[in-house]
VOGU-3710 file (C-alpha; in Angstrom, 3 decimals, decimal comma):
1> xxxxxxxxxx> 106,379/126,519/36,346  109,560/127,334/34,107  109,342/128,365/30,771  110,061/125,285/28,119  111,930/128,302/26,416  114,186/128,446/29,723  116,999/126,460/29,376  119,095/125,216/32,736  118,125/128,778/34,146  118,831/130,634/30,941
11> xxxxxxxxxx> 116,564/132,229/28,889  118,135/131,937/25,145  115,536/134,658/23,617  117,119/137,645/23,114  115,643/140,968/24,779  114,328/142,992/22,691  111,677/142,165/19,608  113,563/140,251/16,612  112,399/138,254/13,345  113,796/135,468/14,108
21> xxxxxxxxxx> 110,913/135,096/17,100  107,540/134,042/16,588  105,414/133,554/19,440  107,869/133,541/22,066  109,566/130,562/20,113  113,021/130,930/18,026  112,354/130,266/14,649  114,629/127,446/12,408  115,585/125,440/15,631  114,230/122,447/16,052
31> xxxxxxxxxx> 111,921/120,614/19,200  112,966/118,035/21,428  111,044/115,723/22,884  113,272/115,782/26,780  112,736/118,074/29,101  115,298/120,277/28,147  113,385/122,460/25,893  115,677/122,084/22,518  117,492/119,636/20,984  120,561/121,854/20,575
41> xxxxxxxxxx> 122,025/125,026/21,071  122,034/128,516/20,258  122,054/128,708/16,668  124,580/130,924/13,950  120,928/132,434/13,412  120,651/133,029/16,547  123,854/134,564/17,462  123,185/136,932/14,785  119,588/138,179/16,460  121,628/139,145/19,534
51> xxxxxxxxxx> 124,281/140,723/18,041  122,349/142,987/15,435  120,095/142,530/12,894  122,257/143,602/10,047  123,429/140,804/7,418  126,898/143,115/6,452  129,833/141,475/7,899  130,661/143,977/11,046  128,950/145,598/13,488  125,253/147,325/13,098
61> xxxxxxxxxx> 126,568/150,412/13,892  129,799/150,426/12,060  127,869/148,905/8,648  125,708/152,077/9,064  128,379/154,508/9,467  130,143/153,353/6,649  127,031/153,229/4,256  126,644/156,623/5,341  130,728/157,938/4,445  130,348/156,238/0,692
71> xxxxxxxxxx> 126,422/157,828/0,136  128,141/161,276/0,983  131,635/160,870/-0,544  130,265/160,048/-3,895  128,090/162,594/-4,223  130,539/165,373/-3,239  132,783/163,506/-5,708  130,336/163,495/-8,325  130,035/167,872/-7,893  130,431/170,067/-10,876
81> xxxxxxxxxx> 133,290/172,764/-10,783  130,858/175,292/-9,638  129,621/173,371/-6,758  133,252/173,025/-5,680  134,538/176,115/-5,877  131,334/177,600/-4,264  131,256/174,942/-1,395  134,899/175,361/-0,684  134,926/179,283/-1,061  132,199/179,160/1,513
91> xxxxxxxxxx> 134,449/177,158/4,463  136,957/179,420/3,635  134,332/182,705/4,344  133,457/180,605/7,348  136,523/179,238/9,007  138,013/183,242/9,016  135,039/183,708/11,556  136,803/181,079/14,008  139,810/183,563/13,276  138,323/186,731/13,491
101> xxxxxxxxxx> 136,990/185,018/17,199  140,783/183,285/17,698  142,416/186,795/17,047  140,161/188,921/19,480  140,403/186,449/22,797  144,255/185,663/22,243  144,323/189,594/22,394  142,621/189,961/25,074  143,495/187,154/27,244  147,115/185,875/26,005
111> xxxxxxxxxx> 145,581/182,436/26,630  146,172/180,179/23,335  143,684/177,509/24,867  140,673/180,014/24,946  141,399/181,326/21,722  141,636/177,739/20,704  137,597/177,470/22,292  136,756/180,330/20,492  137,976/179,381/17,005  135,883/176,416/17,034
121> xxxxxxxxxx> 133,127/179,119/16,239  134,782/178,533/12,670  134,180/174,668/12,906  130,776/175,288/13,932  129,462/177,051/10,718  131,138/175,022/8,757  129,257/171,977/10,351  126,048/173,527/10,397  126,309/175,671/7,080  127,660/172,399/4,975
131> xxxxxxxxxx> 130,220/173,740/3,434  133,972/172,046/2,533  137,235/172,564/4,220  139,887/171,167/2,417  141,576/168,651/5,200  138,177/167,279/5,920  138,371/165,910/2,344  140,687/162,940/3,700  138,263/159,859/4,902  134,976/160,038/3,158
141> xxxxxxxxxx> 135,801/160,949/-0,305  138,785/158,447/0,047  136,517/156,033/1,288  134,398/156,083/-1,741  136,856/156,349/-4,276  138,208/152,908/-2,582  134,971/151,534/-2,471  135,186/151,891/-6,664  131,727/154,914/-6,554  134,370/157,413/-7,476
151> xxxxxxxxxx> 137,434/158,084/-9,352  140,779/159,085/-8,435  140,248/162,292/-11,385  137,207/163,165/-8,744  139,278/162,875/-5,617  141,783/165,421/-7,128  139,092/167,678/-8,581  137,324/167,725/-4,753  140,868/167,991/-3,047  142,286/170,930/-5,573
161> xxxxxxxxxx> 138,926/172,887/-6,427  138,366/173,093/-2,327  141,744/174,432/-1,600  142,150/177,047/-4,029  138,743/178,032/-3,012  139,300/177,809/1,416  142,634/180,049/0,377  140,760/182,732/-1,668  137,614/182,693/0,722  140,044/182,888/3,459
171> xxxxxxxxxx> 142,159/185,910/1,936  139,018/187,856/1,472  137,535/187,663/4,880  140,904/187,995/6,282  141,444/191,269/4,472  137,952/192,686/5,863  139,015/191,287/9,593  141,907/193,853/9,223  140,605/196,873/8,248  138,048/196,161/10,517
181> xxxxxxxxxx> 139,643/195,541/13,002  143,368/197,273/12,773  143,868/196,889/16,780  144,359/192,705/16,098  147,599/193,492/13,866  149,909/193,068/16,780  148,713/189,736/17,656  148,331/188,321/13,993  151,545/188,903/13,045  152,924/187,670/16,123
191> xxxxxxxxxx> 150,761/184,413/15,755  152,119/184,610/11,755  155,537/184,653/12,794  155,588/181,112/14,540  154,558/179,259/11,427  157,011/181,259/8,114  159,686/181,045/10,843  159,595/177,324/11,669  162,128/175,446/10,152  161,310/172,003/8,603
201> xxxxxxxxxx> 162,244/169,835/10,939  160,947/167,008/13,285  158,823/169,372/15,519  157,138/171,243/12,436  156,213/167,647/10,347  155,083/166,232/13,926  152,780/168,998/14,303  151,869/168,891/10,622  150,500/165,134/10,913  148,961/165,725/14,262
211> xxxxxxxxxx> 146,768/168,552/12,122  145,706/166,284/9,747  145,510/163,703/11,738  142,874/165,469/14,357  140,927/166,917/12,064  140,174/163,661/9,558  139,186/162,408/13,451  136,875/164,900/13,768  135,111/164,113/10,697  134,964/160,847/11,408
221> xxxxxxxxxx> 133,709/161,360/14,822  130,779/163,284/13,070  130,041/160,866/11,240  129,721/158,450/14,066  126,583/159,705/15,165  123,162/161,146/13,851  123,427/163,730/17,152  123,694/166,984/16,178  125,196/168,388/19,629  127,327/165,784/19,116
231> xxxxxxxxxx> 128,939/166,401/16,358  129,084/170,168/17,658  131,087/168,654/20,344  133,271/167,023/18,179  133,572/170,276/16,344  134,781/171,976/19,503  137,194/169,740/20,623  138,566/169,664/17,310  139,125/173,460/16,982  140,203/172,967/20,785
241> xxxxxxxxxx> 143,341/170,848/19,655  144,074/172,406/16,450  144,160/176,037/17,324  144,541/175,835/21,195  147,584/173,755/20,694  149,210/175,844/17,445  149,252/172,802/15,328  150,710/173,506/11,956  147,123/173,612/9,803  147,765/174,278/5,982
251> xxxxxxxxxx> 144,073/176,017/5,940  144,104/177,789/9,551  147,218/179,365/9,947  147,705/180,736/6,517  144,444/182,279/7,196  146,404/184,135/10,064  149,429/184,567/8,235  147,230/186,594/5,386  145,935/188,625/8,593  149,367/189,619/8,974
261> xxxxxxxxxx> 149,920/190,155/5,548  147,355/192,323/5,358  148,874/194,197/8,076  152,063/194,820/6,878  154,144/192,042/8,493  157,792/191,622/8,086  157,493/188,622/5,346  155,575/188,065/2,068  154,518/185,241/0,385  156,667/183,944/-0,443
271> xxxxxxxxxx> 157,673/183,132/2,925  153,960/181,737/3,286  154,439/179,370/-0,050  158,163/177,994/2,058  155,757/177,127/4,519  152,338/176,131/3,159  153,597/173,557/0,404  155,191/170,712/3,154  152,411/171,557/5,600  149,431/170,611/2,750
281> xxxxxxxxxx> 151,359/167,551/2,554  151,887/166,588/5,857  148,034/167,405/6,825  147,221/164,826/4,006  150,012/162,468/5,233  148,377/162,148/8,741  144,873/162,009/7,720  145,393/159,167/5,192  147,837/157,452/7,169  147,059/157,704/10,707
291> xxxxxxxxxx> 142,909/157,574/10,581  141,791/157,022/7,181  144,102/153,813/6,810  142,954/152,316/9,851  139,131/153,096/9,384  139,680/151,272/5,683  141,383/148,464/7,295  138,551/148,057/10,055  135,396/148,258/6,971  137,495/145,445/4,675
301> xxxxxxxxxx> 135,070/143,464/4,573  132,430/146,285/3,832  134,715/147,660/1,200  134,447/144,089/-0,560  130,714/144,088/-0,227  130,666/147,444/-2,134  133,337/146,978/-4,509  131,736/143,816/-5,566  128,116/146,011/-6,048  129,397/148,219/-7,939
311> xxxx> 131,739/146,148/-10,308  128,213/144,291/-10,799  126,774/148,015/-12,107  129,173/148,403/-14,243
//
C-alpha cells in the first residue's frame, strides 16, 4: 500500500532530514479527510525545507559566503597601523618568491606561461601564510564597509598602509633576488622594459582592469569554498593569468621592474612612478567595477539585512 504522504505518485517530503518533519509528516499543513493525503499543496514552508534551511533572503550557500566576506573584512578593517604595515610588508616578502620562481623558469625556458605556473608559488604563501596584497583589498573590505561594519577612513587606512608596505617588502626581497642571483638581470630588465615602455593607451588600461579584475576573482573564488586545495587552485590559476599572460599588475610587475632596477636597467623611477600611478588605478577600477559591483548587486538583499543590524547597534 502507498504512503498517505504520497501524493498522485509524488512524494512531497523532501530528501534529506529537515525541521519542518516530524514523524514522516510535514509539519503546519493541515489533514484531509479524502484520499488524497492533504488538503492542499506544497506549502511557502515547505518550499523553503527543499531549497535550504537558511531564513536570509538568497541562497544557503551564497548567505554563508557573504557572512563570511563581512566577519573578515571588518576585522582587517578594524587593524591597528602596526598590523597593517606588518601584514602587508609580509605579502610583499612573499609575492617576490613567485618572482624570484617567475624570473628563473622564464630564463630558462623563454615560456611566459610556465613562468606564469611558477609565480603562483607567490600566491600560494600568501594564501597559506595570511598575509595582505594590496589588490586583494577590493571585495571583502568593500563589502563590509557597504554593509555599514566599517568606515570609509578604514578602507583607505587598509588600502594605503598595505601598499606602501607590498612596495617596500617587495623592494627588499627584490634587492636580495639580485645579488643573489646576478645571472636573472638579463631577463628582468627585459621583462621591466614591457611595462615603463607601454604607452597609456587602450591596450595598457585593458590589461590594467583585466589585473584587477582577475585577481578580486580570485579572492572571491577563495572565499567560495572552505577547501583548502581549492582555494590553492584558485591561487594557481590566478597567478596563471596574471603573470602567464603579462597583465599590467601595479604590485607584480613593479616588483620586476625594481629587479631591474637593482640591476642597473636603462630607466629609473621615475619611469616606474609614469607607470605605476594609472596602473594602481586601473587594478582598483576593474576590481570594484567588474566583480565587486556585481557580487554587491547579487547580496542586496543581504546587504539590507546587515545594514539594518548594525544601524540597530548603533
Amino acid at each position: 500500500m502507498a504512503s498517505p504522504d504520497v501524493v498522485g505518485g509524488f512524494d512531497p517530503r523532501p530528501r534529506y532530514p529537515c525541521p519542518t518533519w516530524a514523524n514522516g509528516r510535514a509539519t503546519g499543513r493541515k489533514r484531509a479527510t479524502g484520499n488524497l493525503g492533504y488538503r492542499a499543496g506544497v506549502t511557502t514552508y515547505d518550499t523553503r525545507a527543499e531549497l535550504g534551511s537558511s531564513d536570509a533572503p538568497a541562497e544557503d550557500q551564497l548567505t554563508e559566503a557573504f557572512d563570511i566576506i563581512v566577519s573578515e573584512g571588518s576585522q582587517r578593517l578594524h587593524r591597528s597601523w602596526r598590523e597593517v604595515l606588518s601584514t602587508g610588508l609580509a605579502g610583499g616578502l612573499e609575492v617576490a618568491t613567485g618572482v624570484l620562481a617567475l624570473l628563473a623558469v622564464l630564463a630558462e625556458t623563454g615560456s611566459h606561461l610556465l613562468a606564469g605556473l611558477a609565480f603562483s608559488i607567490g600566491f600560494i604563501a600568501l594564501l597559506l601564510a595570511r598575509s595582505e596584497l594590496f589588490t586583494e583589498g577590493f571585495l571583502v573590505p568593500v563589502t563590509a564597509v557597504v554593509a555599514r561594519r566599517a568606515s570609509v577612513a578604514q578602507l583607505g587606512k587598509l588600502w594605503g598602509g598595505t601598499l606602501v608596505a607590498n612596495l617596500v617588502g617587495g623592494w627588499l626581497v627584490t634587492w636580495l633576488i639580485m645579488h643573489a642571483f646576478p645571472q636573472l638581470a638579463a631577463t628582468a630588465t627585459e621583462s621591466a622594459v614591457t611595462f615603463v615602455n607601454a604607452p597609456l593607451d587602450l591596450r595598457a588600461v585593458c590589461l590594467a582592469l583585466l589585473a584587477g579584475s582577475t585577481l578580486t576573482l580570485m579572492t572571491r573564488m577563495q572565499h567560495g569554498t572552505t577547501s583548502d586545495p581549492a582555494k590553492i587552485v584558485a591561487a594557481v590559476a590566478g597567478g596563471f593569468l596574471l603573470a602567464g599572460l603579462s597583465l599590467f599588475h601595479s604590485i607584480l610587475d613593479s616588483l620586476l621592474i625594481f629587479c631591474a632596477l637593482h640591476a642597473g636597467a636603462p630607466f629609473g623611477y621615475a619611469d616606474w612612478l609614469a607607470w605605476f600611478w594609472y596602473t594602481a588605478l586601473l587594478n582598483v577600477a576593474g576590481g570594484l567595477l567588474v566583480v565587486t559591483f556585481l557580487r554587491l548587486l547579487r547580496s542586496k538583499e543581504l546587504l539590507q539585512r546587515e545594514r539594518a543590524e548594525a544601524d540597530g547597534k548603533a
